[in-house]
N, C-alpha and C positions, 0 to 999 in steps of 0.2 A: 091369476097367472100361475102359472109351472115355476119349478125351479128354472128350469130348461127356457122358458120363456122371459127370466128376468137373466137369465145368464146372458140370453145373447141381446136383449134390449141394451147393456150395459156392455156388452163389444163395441158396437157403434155409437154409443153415446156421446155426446162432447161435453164432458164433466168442469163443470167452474171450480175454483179452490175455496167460494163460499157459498151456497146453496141454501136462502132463507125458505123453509119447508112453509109453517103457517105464523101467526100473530106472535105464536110465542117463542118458537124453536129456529134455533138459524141452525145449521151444520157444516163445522169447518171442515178442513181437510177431508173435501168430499172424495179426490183422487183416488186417496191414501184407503180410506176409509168404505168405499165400495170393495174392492177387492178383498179387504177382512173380512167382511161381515160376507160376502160371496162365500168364502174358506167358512164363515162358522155356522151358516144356513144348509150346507152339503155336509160338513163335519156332524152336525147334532141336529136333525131333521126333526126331533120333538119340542125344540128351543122355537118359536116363534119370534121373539123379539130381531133376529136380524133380518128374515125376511121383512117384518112389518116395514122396521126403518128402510129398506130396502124399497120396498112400494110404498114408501111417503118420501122418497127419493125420486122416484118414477113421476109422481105424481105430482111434484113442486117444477118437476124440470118440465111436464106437458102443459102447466099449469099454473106458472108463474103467479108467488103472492102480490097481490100490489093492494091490498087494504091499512088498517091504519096501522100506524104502529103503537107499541103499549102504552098507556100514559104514565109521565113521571109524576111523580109524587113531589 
């Protein structure tokens, strides 16, 4: 995907305020949290780490985790 193409998937989105991405990672203040990393994926276009999260955002919310969860010790 474009930047262009995660900007506007994320106009229309309907964002949860917790968003369990996979087994391991949940991410709160999804709201809050999309529009930063929006601001630092355009800010610093050589920085990958916020688009990644950004399309492991996309991809939790097309793609809902429902396997197990970690085991406790």
């Amino acid at each position: 995907m474009t930047d262009e193409e995660i900007i506007d998937y994320f106009k229309t989105a309907v964002l949860p305020d917790t968003l369990r991405l996979d087994r391991a990672c949940t991410q709160h203040e999804v709201k809050e949290y999309v529009p930063r990393n929006i601001e630092m994926m355009l800010s610093n276009p050589k920085n990958d780490g916020a688009r990644h999260r950004l399309l492991q955002i996309i991809h939790a919310l097309e793609h809902p985790y429902d396997g197990p969860e970690i085991p406790r010790r």
